[in-house]
C-alpha positions as a Markdown table, in Angstrom:
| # | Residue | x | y | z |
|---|---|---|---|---|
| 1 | Unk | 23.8 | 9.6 | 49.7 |
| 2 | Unk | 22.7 | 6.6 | 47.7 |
| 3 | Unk | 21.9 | 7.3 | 44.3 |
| 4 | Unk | 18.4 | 5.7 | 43.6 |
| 5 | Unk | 18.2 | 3.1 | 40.7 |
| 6 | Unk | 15.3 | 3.7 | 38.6 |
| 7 | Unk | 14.2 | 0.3 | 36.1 |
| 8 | Unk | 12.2 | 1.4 | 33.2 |
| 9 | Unk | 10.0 | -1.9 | 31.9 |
| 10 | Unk | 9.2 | -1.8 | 28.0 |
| 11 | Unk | 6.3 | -3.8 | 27.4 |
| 12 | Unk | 6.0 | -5.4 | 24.4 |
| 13 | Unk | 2.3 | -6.0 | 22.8 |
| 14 | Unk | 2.2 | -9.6 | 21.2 |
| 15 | Unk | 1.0 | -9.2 | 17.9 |
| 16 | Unk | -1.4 | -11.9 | 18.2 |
| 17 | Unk | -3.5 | -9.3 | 21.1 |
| 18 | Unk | -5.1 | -7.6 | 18.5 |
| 19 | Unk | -8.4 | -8.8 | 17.6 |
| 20 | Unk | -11.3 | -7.7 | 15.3 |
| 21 | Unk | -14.4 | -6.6 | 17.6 |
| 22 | Unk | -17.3 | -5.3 | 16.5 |
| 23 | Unk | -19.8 | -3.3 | 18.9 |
| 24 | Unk | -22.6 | -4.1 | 16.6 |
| 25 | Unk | -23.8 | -6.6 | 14.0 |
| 26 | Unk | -21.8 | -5.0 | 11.0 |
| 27 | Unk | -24.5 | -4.1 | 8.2 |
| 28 | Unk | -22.3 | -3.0 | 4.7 |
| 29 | Unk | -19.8 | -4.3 | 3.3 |
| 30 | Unk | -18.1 | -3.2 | 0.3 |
| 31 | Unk | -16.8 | -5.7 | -2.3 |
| 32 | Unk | -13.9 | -4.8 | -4.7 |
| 33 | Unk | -13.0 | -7.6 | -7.5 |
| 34 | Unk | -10.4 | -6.7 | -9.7 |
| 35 | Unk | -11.6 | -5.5 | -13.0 |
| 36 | Unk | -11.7 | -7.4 | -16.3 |
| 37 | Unk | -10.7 | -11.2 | -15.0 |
| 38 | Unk | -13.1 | -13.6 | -16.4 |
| 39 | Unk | -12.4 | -16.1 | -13.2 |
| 40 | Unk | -13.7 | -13.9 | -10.7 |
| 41 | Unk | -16.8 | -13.6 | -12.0 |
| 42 | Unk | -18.9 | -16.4 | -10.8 |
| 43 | Unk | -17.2 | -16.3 | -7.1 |
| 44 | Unk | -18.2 | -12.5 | -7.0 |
| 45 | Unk | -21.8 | -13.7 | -8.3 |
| 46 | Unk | -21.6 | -16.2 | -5.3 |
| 47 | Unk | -20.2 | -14.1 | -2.7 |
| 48 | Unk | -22.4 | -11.4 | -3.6 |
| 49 | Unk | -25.6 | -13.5 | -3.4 |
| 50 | Unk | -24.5 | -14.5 | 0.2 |
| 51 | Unk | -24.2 | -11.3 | 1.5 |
| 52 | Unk | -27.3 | -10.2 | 0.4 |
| 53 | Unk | -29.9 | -13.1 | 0.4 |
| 54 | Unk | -27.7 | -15.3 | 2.9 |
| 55 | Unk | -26.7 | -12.5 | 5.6 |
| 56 | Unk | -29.2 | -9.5 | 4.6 |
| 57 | Unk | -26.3 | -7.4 | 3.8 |
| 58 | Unk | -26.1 | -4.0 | 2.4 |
| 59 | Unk | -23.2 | -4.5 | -0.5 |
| 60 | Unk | -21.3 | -1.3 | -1.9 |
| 61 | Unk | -19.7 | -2.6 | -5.3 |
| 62 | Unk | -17.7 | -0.1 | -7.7 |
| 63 | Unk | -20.1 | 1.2 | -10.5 |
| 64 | Unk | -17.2 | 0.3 | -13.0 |
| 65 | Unk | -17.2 | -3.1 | -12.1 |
| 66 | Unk | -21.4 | -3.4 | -12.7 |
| 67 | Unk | -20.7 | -2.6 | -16.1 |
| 68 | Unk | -18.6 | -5.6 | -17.5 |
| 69 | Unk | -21.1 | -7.4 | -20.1 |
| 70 | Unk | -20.8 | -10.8 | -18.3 |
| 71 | Unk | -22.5 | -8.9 | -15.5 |
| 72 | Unk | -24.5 | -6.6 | -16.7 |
| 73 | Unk | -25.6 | -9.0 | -19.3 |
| 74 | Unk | -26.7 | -11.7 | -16.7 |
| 75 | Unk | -30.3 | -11.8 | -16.4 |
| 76 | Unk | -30.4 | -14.3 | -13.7 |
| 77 | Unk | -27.8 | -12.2 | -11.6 |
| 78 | Unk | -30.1 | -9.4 | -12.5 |
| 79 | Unk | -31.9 | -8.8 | -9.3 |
| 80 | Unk | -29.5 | -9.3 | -6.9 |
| 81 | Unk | -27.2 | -6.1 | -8.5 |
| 82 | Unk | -30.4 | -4.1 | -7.9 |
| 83 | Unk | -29.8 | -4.3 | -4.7 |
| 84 | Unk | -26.3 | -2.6 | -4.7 |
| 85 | Unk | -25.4 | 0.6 | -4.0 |
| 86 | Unk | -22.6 | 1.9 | -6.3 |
| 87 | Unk | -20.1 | 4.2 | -6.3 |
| 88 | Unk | -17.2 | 5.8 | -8.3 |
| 89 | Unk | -13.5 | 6.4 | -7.8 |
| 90 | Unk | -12.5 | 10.3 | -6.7 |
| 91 | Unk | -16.5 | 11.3 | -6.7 |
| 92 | Unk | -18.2 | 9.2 | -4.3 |
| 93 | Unk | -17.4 | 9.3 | -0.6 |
| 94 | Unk | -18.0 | 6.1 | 1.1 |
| 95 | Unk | -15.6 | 5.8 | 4.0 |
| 96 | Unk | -18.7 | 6.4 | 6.6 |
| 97 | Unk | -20.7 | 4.2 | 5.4 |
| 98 | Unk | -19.0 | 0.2 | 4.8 |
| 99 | Unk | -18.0 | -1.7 | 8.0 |
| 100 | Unk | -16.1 | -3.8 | 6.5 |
| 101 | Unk | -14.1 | -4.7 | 3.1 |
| 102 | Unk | -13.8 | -8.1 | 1.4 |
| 103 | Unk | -11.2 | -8.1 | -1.9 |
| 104 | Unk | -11.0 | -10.5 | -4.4 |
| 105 | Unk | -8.3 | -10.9 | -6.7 |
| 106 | Unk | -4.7 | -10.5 | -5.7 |
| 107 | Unk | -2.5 | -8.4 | -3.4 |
| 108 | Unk | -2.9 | -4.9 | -6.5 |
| 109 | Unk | -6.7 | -5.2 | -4.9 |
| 110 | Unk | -5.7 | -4.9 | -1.3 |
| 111 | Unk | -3.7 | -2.3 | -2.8 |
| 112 | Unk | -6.9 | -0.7 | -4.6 |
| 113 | Unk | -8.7 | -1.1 | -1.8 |
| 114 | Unk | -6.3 | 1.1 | 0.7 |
| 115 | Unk | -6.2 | 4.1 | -2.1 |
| 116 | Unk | -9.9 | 4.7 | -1.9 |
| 117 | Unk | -10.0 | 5.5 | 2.0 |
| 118 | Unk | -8.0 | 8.6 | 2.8 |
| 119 | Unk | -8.3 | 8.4 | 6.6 |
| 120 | Unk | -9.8 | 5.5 | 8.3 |
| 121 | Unk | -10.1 | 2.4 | 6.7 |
| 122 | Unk | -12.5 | -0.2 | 7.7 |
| 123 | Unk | -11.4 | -4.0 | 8.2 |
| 124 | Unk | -10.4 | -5.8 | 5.0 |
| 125 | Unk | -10.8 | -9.3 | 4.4 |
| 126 | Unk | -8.3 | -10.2 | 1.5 |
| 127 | Unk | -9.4 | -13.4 | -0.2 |
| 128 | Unk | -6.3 | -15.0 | -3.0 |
| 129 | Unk | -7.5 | -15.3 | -6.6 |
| 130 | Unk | -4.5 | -13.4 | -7.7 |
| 131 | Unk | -1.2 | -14.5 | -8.9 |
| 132 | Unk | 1.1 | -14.3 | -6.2 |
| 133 | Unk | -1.2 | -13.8 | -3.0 |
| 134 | Unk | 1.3 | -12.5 | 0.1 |
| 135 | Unk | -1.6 | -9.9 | 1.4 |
| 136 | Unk | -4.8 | -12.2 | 0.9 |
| 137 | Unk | -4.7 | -15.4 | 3.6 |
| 138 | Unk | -8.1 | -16.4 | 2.6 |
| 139 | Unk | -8.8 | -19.1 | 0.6 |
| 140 | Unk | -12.5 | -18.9 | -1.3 |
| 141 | Unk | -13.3 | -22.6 | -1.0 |
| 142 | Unk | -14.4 | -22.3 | 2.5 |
| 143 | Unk | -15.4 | -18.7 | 2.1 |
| 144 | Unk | -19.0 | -18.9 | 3.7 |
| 145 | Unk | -17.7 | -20.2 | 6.6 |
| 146 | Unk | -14.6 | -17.4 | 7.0 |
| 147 | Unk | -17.5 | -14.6 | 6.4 |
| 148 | Unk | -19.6 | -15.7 | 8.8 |
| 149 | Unk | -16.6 | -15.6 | 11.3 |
| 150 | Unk | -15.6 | -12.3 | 10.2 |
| 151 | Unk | -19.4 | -10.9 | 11.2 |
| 152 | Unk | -19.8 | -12.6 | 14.7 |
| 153 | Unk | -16.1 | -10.6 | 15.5 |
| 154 | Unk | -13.2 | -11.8 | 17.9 |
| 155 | Unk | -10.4 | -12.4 | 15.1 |
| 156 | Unk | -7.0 | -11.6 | 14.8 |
| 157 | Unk | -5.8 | -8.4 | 12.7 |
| 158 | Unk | -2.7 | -7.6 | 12.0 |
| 159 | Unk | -2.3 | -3.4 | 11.6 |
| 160 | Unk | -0.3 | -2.7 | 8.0 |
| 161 | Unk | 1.2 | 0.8 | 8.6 |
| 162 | Unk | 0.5 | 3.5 | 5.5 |
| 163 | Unk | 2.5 | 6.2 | 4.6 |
| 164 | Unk | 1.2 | 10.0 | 4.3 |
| 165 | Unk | 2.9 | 11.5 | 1.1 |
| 166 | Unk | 2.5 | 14.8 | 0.3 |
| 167 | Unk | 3.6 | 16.7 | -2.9 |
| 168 | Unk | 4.3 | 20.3 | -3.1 |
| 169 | Unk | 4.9 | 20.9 | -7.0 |
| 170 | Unk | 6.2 | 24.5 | -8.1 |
| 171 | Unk | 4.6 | 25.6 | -11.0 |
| 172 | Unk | 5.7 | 28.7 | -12.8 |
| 173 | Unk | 4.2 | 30.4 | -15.0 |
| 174 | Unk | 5.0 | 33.8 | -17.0 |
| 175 | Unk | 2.7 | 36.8 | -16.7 |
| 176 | Unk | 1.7 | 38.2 | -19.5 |
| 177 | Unk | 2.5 | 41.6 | -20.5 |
| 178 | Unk | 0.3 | 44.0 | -22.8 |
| 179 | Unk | 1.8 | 47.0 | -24.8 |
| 180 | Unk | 0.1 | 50.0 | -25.5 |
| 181 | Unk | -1.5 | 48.6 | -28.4 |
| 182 | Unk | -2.8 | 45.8 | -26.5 |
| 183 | Unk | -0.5 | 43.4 | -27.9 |
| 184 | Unk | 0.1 | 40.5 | -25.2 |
| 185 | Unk | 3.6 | 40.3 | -25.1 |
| 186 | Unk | 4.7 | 36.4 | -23.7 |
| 187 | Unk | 8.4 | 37.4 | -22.1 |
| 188 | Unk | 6.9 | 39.0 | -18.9 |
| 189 | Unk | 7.7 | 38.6 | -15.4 |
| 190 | Unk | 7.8 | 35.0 | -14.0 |
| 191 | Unk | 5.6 | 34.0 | -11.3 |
| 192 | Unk | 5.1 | 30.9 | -9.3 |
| 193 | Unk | 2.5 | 29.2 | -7.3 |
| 194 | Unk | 2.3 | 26.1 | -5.2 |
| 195 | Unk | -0.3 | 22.8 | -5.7 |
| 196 | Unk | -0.2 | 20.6 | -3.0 |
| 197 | Unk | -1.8 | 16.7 | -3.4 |
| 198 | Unk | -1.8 | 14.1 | -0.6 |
| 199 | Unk | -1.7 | 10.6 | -0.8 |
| 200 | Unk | -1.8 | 7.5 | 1.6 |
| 201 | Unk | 0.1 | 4.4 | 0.6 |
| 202 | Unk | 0.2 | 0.9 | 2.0 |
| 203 | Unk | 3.2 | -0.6 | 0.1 |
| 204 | Unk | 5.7 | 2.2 | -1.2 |
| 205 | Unk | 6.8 | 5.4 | -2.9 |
| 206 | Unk | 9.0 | 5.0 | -5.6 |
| 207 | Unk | 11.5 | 7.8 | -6.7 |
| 208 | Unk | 12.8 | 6.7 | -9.9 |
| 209 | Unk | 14.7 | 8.9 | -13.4 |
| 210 | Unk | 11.7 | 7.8 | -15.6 |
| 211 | Unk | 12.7 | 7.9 | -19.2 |
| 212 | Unk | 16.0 | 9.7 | -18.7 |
| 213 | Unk | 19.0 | 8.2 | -19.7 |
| 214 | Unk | 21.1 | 10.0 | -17.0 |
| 215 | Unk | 20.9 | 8.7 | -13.5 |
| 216 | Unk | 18.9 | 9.8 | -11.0 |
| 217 | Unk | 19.9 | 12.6 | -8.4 |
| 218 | Unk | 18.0 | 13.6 | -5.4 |
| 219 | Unk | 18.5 | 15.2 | -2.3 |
| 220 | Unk | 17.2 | 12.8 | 1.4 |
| 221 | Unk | 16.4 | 14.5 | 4.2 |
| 222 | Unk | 15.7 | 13.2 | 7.5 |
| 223 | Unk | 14.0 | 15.4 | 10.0 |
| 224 | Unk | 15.4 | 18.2 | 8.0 |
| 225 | Unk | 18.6 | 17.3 | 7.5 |
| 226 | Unk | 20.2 | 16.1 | 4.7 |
| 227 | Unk | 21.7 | 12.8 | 5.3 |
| 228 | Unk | 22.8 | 12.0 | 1.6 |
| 229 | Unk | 22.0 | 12.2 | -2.0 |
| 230 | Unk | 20.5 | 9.1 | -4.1 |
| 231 | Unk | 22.7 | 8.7 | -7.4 |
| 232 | Unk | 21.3 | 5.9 | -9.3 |
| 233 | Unk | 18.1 | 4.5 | -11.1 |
| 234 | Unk | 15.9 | 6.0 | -7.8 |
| 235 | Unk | 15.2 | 5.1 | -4.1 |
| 236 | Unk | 12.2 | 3.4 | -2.2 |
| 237 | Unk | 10.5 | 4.4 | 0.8 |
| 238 | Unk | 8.6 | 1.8 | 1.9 |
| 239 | Unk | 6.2 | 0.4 | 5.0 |
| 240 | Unk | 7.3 | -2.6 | 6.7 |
| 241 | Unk | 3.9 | -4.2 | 4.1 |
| 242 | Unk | 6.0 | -3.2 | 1.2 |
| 243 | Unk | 9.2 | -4.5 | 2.5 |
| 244 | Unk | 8.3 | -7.7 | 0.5 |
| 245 | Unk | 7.2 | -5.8 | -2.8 |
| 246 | Unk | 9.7 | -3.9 | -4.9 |
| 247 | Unk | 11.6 | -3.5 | -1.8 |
| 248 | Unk | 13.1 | -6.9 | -1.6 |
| 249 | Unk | 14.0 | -7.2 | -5.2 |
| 250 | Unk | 15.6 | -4.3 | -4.9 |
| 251 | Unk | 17.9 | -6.1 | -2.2 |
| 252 | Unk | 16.0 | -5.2 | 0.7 |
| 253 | Unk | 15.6 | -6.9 | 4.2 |
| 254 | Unk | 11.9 | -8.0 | 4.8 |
| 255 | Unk | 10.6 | -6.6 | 7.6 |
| 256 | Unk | 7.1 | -8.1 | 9.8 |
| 257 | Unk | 4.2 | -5.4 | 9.6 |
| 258 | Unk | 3.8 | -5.3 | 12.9 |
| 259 | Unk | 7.4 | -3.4 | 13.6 |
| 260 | Unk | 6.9 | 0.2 | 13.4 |
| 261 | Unk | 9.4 | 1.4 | 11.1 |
| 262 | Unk | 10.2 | 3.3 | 7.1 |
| 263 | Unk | 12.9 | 1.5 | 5.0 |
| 264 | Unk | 14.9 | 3.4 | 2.1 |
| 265 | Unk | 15.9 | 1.2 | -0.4 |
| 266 | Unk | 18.3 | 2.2 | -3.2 |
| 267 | Unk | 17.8 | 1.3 | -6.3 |
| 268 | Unk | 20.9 | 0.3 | -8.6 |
| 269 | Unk | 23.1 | 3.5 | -6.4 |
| 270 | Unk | 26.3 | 4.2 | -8.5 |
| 271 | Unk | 27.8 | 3.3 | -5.1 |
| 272 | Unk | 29.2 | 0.3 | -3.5 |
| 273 | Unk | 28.4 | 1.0 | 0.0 |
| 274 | Unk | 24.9 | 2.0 | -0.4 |
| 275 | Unk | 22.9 | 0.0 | 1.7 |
| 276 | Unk | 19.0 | -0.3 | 2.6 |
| 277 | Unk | 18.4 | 1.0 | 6.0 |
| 278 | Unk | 15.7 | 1.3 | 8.3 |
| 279 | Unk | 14.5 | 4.5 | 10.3 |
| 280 | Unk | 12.1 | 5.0 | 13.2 |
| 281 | Unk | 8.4 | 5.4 | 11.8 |
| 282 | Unk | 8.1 | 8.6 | 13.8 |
| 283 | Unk | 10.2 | 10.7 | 11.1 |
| 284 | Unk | 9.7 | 12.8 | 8.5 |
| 285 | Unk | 11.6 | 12.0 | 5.2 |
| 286 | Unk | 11.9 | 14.7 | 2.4 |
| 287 | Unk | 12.9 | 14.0 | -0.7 |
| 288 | Unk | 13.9 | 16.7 | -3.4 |
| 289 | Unk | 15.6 | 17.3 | -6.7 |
| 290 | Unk | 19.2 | 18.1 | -6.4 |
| 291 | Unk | 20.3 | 21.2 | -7.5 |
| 292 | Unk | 22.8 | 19.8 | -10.1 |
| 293 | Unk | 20.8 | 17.1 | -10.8 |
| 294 | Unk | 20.6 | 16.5 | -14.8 |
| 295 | Unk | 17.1 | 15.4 | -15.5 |
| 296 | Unk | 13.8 | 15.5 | -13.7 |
| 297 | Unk | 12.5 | 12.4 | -11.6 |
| 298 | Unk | 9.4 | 10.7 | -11.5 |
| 299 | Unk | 7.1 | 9.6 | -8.7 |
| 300 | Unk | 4.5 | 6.8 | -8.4 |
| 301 | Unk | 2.6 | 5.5 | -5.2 |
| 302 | Unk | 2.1 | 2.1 | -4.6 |
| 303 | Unk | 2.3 | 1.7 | -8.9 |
| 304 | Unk | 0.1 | 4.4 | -9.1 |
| 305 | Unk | -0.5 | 8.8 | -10.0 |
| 306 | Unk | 2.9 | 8.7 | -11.3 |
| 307 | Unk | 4.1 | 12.0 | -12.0 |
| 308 | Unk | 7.2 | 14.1 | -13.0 |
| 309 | Unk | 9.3 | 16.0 | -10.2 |
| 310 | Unk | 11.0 | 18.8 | -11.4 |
| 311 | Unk | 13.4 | 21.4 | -9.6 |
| 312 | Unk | 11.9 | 23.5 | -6.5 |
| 313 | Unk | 9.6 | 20.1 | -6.2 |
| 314 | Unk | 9.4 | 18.7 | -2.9 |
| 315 | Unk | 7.9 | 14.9 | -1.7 |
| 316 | Unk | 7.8 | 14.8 | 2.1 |
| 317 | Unk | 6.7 | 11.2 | 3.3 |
| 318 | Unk | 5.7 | 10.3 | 7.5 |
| 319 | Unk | 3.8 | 7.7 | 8.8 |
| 320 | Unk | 0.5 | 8.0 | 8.5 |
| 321 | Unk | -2.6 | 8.1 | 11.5 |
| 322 | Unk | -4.7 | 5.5 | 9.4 |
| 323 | Unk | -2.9 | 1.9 | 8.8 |
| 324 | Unk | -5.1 | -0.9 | 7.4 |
| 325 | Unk | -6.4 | -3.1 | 9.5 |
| 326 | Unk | -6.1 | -6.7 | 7.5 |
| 327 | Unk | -8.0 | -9.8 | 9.4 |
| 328 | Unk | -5.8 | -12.6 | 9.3 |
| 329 | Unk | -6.5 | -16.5 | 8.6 |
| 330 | Unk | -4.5 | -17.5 | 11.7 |
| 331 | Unk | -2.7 | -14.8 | 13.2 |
| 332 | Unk | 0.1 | -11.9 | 12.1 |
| 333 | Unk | 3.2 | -14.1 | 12.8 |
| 334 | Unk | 1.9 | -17.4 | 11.2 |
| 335 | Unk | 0.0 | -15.6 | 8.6 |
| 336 | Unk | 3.5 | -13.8 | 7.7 |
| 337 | Unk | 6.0 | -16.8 | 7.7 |
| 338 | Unk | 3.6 | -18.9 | 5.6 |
| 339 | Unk | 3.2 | -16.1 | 2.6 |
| 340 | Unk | 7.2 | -15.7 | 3.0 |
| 341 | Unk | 7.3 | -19.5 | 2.4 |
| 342 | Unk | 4.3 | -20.0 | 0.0 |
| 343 | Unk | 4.7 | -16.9 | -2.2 |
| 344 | Unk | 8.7 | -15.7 | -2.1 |
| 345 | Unk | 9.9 | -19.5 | -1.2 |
| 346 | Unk | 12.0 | -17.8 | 1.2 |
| 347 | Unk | 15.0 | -20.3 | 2.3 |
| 348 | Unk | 14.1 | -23.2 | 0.0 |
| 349 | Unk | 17.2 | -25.8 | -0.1 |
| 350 | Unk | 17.6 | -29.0 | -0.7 |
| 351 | Unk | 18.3 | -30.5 | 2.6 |
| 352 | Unk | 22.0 | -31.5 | 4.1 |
| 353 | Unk | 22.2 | -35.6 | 4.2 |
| 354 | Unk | 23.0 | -36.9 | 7.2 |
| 355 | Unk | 26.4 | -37.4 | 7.9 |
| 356 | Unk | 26.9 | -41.0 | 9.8 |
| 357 | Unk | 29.6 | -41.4 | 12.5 |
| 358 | Unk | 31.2 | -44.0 | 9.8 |
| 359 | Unk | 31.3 | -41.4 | 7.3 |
| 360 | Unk | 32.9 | -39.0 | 9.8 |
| 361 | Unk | 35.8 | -41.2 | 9.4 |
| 362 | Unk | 36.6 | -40.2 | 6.0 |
């Protein structure tokens, strides 16, 4: 009996297939300049005006931002800001109503921008006024033009994979105890209680020993097992995005945002074998205090809520349901190379001279 011979085919998606497509004209779009720079001000005046006078717009700015003098103060710019609708950071719940997201500054406002949508996050058009630039392909000379492309649809995005963090914190507390005299007594029983916060991230989570002199020890679990313990100055987790953040200085291979994958990336391990590594995206990393560790650790989210971890602790990390879909200038894979080249200078050398066959010789 012949045995039958079954081929399985993996198809591969070309990263360059996924376009922006809108099934109507979009009608908001909210506009997030990075706070207290001077040099944005008079492109976010002129971008602003174009949306709403130029493209009839409906423009969702932060109210924080409204209430730098050199805006608030402009009479001329007056009656274009009453036409905004504001919100606030943590209160105000937006994420139904902005089709799409246009940042100005540098990559920290790409960054800003990801924090403030907790599940889905509406295109973002990254524009670089920043210093260094490798999330925002859009130049702000031509940016009537590239706006007016976004609206009419049909361009290429490239989906940057978040990650879902969630942090179960044990706090305990001691239960007071009254005598018979109704005197509280503060050595009673010890109780504790679970708080549970959730974050999305677009770049990384950083594990690090904070202000402690002693080095870092914490427990990596994979799947629920252990698979080692981090002794050093902390570890990364990061998204294929952050790969070329703290990741990368931290001796880390960069990684194109279109692979679906989490990298854990030492940092300074008291060990000479300690590589980076990089696991499926479908996992779920846990990352505790050890039980002999000698200090607490400290956790911060793409630079941000950092807080102390202390023992009983727990920061459990998958890939999350909502990545952030970031229009491209060209495409993914051109967009990529040129920020590796532009912003990192990735393989810069002086060329090799020729070698002639008369110099061969010698």
């Amino acid at each position: 009996m012949l045995g039958r011979c079954i081929i399985l085919l993996l198809h591969i998606q070309d990263p360059a297939s996924q376009r922006l497509t809108w099934n109507k004209p979009p009608k908001s779009v909210l506009v997030i300049k990075k706070i207290r720079d001077a040099s944005l001000l008079q492109p976010f005046k002129e971008l602003c005006m174009f949306l709403t006078e130029g493209k009839n717009m409906i423009v969702y700015v932060e109210k924080k931002v409204l209430e730098d003098p050199a805006i608030s103060g402009d009479e001329n710019f007056a009656a274009v800001t009453k036409k905004f609708c504001t919100f606030r950071e943590d209160l105000d719940d937006i994420s139904n109503r902005v089709d799409f997201i246009i940042c100005l500054g540098g990559d920290g406002t790409l960054l800003y921008a990801s924090s403030l949508f907790q599940e889905s996050v509406p295109p973002v058009m990254a524009f670089h006024l920043g210093s260094l630039g490798f999330l925002t392909p859009f130049k702000f000379d031509m940016y009537q033009s590239q706006v007016n492309q976004i609206i009419e649809g049909n361009t290429a995005i490239v989906l940057r994979s978040r990650l879902k963090v969630r942090v179960l914190k044990e706090n305990w507390e001691k239960k007071a105890r009254v005598d018979e005299k109704g005197i509280i007594l503060t050595n009673g029983d010890i109780e504790s209680s679970r708080k549970a916060m959730q974050y999305q991230v677009l770049n990384e989570v950083v594990v690090d020993r904070g202000p402690s002199s002693y080095l870092s020890n914490v427990d990596l679990f994979l799947d629920g097992h252990l698979i080692t313990t981090v002794q050093g100055d902390g570890v990364i987790v990061s998204t294929p995005t952050g790969s070329t953040a703290y990741a990368v200085a931290a001796g880390a291979s960069m990684i194109h945002p279109n692979v679906p994958a989490i990298m854990i990336t030492p940092i300074c391990p008291h060990s000479l074998s300690f590589r980076p590594i990089v696991v499926p995206a479908g996992v779920e990393l846990k990352i505790m205090l050890s039980r002999d560790a000698r200090n607490t650790a400290w956790v911060s989210f793409d630079g941000r809520k950092r807080q102390e971890i202390c023992h009983g602790d727990s920061i459990t990390i998958t890939t999350s349901c909502f990545p952030v879909p970031s229009i491209c200038f060209r495409d993914p894979v051109n967009d990529w190379f040129e920020s590796l080249a532009e912003c990192l200078h990735w393989n810069v050398r002086k060329k090799q001279n020729y070698l002639s066959s008369e110099d061969e010789e010698f």
